[in-house]
Each structure stands twice: as structure tokens, then as C-alpha cells.
C-alpha positions in Angstrom: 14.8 -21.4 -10.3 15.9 -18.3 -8.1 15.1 -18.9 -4.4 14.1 -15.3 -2.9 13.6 -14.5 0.7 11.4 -11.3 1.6 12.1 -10.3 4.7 9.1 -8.5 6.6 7.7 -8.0 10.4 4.5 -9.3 9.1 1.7 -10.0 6.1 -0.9 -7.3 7.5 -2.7 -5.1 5.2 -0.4 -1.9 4.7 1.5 0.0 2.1 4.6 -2.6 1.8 2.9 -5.5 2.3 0.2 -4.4 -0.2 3.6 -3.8 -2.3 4.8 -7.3 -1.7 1.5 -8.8 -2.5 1.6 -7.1 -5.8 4.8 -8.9 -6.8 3.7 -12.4 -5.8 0.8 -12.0 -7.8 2.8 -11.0 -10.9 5.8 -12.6 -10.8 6.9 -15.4 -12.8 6.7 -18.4 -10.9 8.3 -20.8 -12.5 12.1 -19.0 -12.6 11.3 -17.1 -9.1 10.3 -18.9 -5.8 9.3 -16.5 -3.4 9.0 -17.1 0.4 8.4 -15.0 3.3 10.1 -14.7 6.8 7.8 -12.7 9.3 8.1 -11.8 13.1 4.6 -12.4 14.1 3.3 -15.3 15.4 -0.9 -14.3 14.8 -2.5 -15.2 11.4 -1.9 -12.1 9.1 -4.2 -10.6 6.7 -2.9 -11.9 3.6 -2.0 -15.4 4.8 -4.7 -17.1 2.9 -4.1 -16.0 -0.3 -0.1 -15.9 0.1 -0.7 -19.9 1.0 -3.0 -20.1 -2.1 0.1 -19.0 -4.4 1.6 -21.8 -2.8 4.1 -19.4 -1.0 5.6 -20.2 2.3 5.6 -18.0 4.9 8.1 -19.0 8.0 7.6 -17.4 11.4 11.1 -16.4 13.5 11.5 -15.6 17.1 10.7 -12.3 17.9 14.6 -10.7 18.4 13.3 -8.9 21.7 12.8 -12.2 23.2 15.8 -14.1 22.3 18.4 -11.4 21.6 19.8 -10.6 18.5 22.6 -13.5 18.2 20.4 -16.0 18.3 18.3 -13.9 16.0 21.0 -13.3 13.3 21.5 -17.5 13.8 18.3 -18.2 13.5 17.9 -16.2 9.6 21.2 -17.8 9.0 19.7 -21.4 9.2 16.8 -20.5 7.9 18.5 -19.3 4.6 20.9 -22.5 4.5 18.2 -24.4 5.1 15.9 -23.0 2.3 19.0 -23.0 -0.2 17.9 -18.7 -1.0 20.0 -17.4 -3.6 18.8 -13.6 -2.3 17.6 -12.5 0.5 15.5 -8.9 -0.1 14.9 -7.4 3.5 12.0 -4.6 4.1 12.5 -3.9 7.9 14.7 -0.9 7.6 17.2 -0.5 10.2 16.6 -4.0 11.7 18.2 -4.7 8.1 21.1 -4.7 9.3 20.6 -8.0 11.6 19.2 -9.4 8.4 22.4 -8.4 6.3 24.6 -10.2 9.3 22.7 -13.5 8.4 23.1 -13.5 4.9 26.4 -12.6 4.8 27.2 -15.2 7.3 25.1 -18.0 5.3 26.8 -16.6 1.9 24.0 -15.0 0.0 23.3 -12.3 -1.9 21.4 -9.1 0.4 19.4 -6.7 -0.8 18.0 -4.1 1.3 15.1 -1.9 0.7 14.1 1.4 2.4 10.2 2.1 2.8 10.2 4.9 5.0 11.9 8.5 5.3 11.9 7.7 9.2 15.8 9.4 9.8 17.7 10.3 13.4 15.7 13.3 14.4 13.6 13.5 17.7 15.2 10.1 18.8 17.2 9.2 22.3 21.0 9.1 22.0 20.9 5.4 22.3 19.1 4.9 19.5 20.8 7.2 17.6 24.0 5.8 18.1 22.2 1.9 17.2 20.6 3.4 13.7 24.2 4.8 13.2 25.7 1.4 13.6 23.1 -0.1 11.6 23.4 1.8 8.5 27.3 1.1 8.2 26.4 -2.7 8.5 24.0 -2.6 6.2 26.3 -0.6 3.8 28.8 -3.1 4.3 26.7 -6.1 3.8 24.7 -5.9 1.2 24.8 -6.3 -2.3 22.4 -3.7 -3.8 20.5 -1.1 -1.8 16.7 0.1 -3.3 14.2 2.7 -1.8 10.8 4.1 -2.4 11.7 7.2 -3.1 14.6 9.6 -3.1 14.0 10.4 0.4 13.4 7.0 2.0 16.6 6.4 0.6 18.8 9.1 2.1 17.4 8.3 5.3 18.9 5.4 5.1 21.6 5.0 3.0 23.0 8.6 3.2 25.3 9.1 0.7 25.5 5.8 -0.3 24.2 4.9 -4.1 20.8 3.2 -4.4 18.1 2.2 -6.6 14.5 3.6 -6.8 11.8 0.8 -7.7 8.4 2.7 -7.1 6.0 1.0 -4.9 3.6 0.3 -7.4 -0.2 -0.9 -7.4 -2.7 -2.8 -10.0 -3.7 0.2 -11.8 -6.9 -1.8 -13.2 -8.4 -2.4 -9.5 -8.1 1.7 -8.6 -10.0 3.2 -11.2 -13.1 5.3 -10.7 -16.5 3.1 -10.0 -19.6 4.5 -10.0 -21.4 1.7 -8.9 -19.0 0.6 -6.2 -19.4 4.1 -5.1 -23.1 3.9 -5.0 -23.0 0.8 -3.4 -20.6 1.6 -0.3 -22.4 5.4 0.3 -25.1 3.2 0.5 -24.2 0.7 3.0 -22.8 3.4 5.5 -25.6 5.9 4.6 -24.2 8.9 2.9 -26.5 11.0 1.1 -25.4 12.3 -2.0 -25.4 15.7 -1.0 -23.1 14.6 2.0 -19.2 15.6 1.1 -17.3 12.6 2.6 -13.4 13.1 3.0 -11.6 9.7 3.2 -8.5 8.2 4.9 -7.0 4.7 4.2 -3.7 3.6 6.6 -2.9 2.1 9.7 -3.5 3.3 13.1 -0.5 4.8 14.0 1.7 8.0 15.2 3.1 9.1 11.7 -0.4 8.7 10.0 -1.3 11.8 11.6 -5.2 10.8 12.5 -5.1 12.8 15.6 -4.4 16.0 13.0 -7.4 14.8 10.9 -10.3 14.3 13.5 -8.8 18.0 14.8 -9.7 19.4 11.2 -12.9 17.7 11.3 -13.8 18.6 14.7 -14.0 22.0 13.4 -15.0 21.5 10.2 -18.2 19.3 10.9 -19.5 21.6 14.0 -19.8 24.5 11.2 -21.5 22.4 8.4 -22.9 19.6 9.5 -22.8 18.2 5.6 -19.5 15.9 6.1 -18.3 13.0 6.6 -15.3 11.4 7.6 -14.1 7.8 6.5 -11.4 6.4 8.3 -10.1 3.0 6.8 -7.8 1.1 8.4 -6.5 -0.4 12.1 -3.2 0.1 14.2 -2.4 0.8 17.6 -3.7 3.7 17.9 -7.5 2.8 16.7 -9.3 2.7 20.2 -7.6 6.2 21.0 -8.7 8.1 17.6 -12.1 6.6 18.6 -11.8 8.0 21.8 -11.0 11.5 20.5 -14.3 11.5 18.5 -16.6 10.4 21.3 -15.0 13.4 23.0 -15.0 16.1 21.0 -19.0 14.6 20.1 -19.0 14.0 16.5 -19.9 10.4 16.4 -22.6 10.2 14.1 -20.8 12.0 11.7 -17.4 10.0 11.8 -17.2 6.2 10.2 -14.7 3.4 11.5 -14.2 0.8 8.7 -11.9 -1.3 10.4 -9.4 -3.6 8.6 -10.5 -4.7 5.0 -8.8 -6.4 2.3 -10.4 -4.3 -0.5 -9.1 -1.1 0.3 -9.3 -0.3 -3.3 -12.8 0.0 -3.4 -13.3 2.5 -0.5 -11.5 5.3 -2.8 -14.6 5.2 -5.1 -17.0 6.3 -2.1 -14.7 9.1 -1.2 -14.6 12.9 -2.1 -11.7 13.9 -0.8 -8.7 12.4 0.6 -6.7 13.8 2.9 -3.4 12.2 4.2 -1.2 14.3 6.6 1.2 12.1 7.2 3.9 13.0 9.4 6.9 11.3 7.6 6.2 9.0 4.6 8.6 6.9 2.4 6.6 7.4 -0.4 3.1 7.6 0.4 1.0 4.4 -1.7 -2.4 5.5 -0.6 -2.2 8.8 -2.5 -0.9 6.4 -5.5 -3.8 5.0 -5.2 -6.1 7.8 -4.4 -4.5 9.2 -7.6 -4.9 6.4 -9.6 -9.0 6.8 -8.7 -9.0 10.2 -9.5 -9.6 11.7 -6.2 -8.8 15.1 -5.2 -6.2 15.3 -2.3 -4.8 16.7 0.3 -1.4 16.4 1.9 1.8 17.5 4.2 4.5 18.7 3.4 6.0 15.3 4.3 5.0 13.6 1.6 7.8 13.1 -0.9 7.4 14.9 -4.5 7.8 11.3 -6.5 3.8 10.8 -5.2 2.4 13.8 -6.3 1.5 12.8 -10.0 -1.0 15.7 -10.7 -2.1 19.1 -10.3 -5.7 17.3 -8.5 -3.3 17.4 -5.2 -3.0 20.1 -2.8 0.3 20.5 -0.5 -0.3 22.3 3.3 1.6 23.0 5.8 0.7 21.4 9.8 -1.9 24.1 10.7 -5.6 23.5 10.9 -6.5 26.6 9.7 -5.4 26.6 6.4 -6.1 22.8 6.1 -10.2 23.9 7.0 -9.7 26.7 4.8 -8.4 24.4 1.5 -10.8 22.1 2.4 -14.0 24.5 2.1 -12.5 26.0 -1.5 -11.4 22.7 -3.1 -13.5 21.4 -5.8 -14.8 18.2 -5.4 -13.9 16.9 -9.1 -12.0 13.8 -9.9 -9.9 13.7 -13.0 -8.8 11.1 -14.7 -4.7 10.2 -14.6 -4.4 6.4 -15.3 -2.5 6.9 -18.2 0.2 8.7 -16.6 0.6 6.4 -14.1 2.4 3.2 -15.9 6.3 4.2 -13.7 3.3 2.7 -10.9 2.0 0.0 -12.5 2.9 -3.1 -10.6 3.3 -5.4 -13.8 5.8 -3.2 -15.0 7.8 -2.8 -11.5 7.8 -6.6 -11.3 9.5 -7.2 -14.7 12.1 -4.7 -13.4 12.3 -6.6 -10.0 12.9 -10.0 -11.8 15.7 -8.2 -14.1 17.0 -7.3 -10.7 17.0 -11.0 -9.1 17.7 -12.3 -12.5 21.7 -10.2 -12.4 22.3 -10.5 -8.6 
């Protein structure tokens, strides 16, 4: 039995944890025991069924509060303690704190880049701390994997790395007309209605403020769509705000937080995803994977664009209203180029991985 530590700030729904939950649903359990270390001390999203696999999931201080020695201590006791063979770390620069530990407690590191998050438009103090952190993660760890090519550069520079594609469950993201029926129908959205969707947190490099701006426009000239916004974040009650504003309420649906993201995709007819900076970009995976047209920044590296069903625009509303008016609203079918995604696959490769280190 392999002992592996994941290494995450929590178990809320979003694009790595929704990654992570797809490898503890496929891996084999009997050579790999899995457990999680996360920073928050609330009840996350996935914490039932995590429990359910019979996974443990052990809560650490958060570093802010007790400083980062007794931090790097506290994941070095924690892997003793455990007896973990590797530890596989998803927190990006704070990484390196995590690479400290191992090292220390004498265990294999991997680190793992999810985001193309790099130096630019940050203080000089933090500069110089992600500067710091990327040698000591180069120095600590054993194998280095990313998203994508460009999550990986951000991170690792120069440095060699491995790309394991944050894959879903194909199966659950194919086209459903009757799950589309059914959730049009419980947020009343006539079939004549054009309803453009969005699934991902609530935050700054999502880009919602760019989407209601779009929509703003778009809606006051036909009064025919609809906007979907799936998802929560910090930024949730502001984005709400913006729409009471600008007075396209009725026309503009919060879903909240849900578990079955997968379903919402089949009630769509467009999704858009302007995403400032991305490591890879899983929703439009998914969105893919259900056939939906798209529409996306320039952000969004090339490894997520799998058809010719997606559209790439530049930041400027114009052109985005513009697309928008002139795309047609067909899904195609893709699910059979999509098996470099498929998380069964990426989990045997994961377990090959675990199985050398």
C-alpha cells in the first residue's frame, strides 16, 4: 500500500478539487491510500462523499496565523505521523512550504501547477517571495506536473515538468435532453429564450464583471436572453450587485453552489468563459465534452480548445456582443476525441506515477 498525501487549501466545489475528486473515485484503493490535508476549518463541499470513500481529510492551522515555521512543522508531523510515502501538493507557490516539510520528514514531493498565475501586476514583495518560492520548490521536489504547458512555465520556468491533463468523467457531460428540459423548466426559460451559461467561482480572474458588461448590452437590445451564472466565490454579492444596478434582474439567474455542475451545461446555449488567466480552463472541458458552443479569452491556454465549436476574442465588449449575435447556437458532438480527458485514463497514468516515485 502507497500512502499519498494531497495537499489542497480546501474540498470546495472548483476545477482542482473537482480534479481531485475524480481520482479518488477511480483510483485503486487497495494499492493507493489517499488522504487530504486542507487549510479550512468549515465543512467543504465534498466532505461527505470524501468521508464516504473512507478518505481522511486532516485540517492544519491556517500559516497566516501561526507563521510559517510552525506551519512547515506542523506538515512535517503530520506526514511522520501518517507514514506518507508521497506527498502531491496543489497550492502553487505556497508549494514550496509544503516541499520544506517533506523534505524535512524524508518523503517523496511532487508538486503540481493548476494555474498560469505568473509575476506580472504584483508588489515587489511578493515578487521577490514567488521568486524564492519557485527555487525551493525546484530544489525540493522530486517530480514537478502542470495542467497545461503554460501553468507550468509559470511556475517552473525553465525547469522540466510533466503535463497530466485535468481530466473529467466523460459519461456524466454528455448532452441531455431531458435534463435540459427539466432545468429550463425549473428556472423558466422558454424555449425560444437563448440562455448563455457560466460555471466557476466567484472570483477576480473569472472575469464575471466582463460578462454581466456583455450582457448589460446585450439583453437591453433583445430582450430574448438569459444569463446563467453557476457557482459562488468572494465576489458573488458584488456581481449581484452589478446586475441590480445596471437593472437586468429578471433576466439574470444566480444558481449558487451545486454539486451537479454537470447537469447545468445541458440547459445552456452558449457558454462563455473570459477568464482572465487560466491554468487550463476544466469548465470549457466540460462544456466541450456536452457539446456546447463557446466562447473564450485569449487567456485560455490552446491544450482546452479541442474543437472548431469554440470561439477565441479578445477583452473588448464589442466584438464579444458582436460574436455573440452571429454564433450559431448548434452543439456538436466531440466525446470521442476527448479520451487524453478522460479521468479513468489520467488516473491509471497517476497511479504509474505513484507506483515509480
Amino acid at each position: 500500500m502507497i500512502n499519498i498525501l494531497h495537499v489542497n487549501t480546501t474540498m470546495n466545489i472548483g476545477g482542482i478539487e473537482s480534479f481531485l475528486m475524480g481520482i479518488i473515485r477511480n483510483v485503486d484503493k487497495s494499492k493507493y491510500n489517499i488522504k487530504f490535508i486542507c487549510y479550512k476549518n468549515s465543512k467543504f463541499d465534498y466532505e461527505d462523499e470524501i468521508e464516504s470513500l473512507g478518505i481522511k481529510i486532516i485540517r492544519i492551522s491556517d500559516p497566516k496565523k501561526i507563521g510559517l515555521i510552525k506551519h512547515i512543522l506542523e506538515i512535517k508531523n503530520i506526514i511522520e505521523k501518517e507514514n506518507i510515502d508521497i506527498v502531491h501538493s496543489h497550492t502553487y507557490f505556497d508549494s514550496a512550504y509544503v516541499s520544506i516539510a517533506a523534505r524535512l520528514a524524508k518523503t517523496k514531493m511532487i508538486t503540481h501547477s493548476h494555474t498560469t498565475e505568473g509575476l506580472n501586476n504584483v508588489g515587489i514583495k511578493r515578487k521577490i517571495k514567488w521568486k524564492i518560492a519557485k527555487k525551493i520548490i525546484k530544489n525540493n521536489s522530486n517530480l514537478l506536473l502542470a495542467c497545461s504547458k503554460e501553468a507550468g512555465k509559470a511556475l517552473f520556468e525553465n525547469r522540466s515538468f510533466r503535463i497530466i491533463n485535468n481530466a473529467i468523467d466523460i459519461e456524466k457531460f454528455s448532452f441531455s435532453k431531458e435534463i435540459r428540459n427539466k432545468i429550463r423548466n425549473k428556472y423558466n426559460i422558454n424555449d425560444n429564450e437563448i440562455l448563455i451559461g457560466h460555471i466557476g467561482r466567484f472570483d477576480t480572474p473569472k472575469n464575471h464583471k466582463f460578462i454581466i458588461e456583455i450582457f448589460n448590452d446585450l439583453v437591453k437590445e433583445n430582450n430574448n436572453y438569459k444569463l446563467m451564472l453557476v457557482g459562488d466565490g468572494n465576489k458573488f454579492n458584488e456581481i449581484k450587485e452589478l446586475v441590480k444596478e445596471n437593472n437586468i434582474e429578471p433576466n439574470v439567474i444566480f444558481v449558487g453552489s451545486v454539486k451537479d455542475t454537470y447537469n447545468y451545461y445541458n440547459a445552456f446555449d452558449l457558454f462563455v468563459f473570459p477568464s482572465i488567466y487560466e491554468g487550463l480552463g476544466i469548465s470549457l472541458i466540460e462544456a466541450q465534452a456536452n457539446g456546447l458552443p463557446s466562447l473564450i479569452s485569449k487567456s485560455i491556454p490552446k491544450e482546452a480548445i479541442l474543437n472548431a465549436n469554440v470561439k477565441i476574442k479578445p477583452f473588448n465588449k464589442e466584438e464579444w456582443i458582436k460574436e455573440i449575435k452571429s454564433l450559431n447556437i448548434k452543439r456538436i458532438d466531440i466525446v470521442g476525441q476527448l479520451n487524453s480527458y478522460n479521468i479513468k485514463e489520467i488516473v491509471k497514468e497517476l497511479e504509474k506515477i505513484y507506483t515509480k516515485l
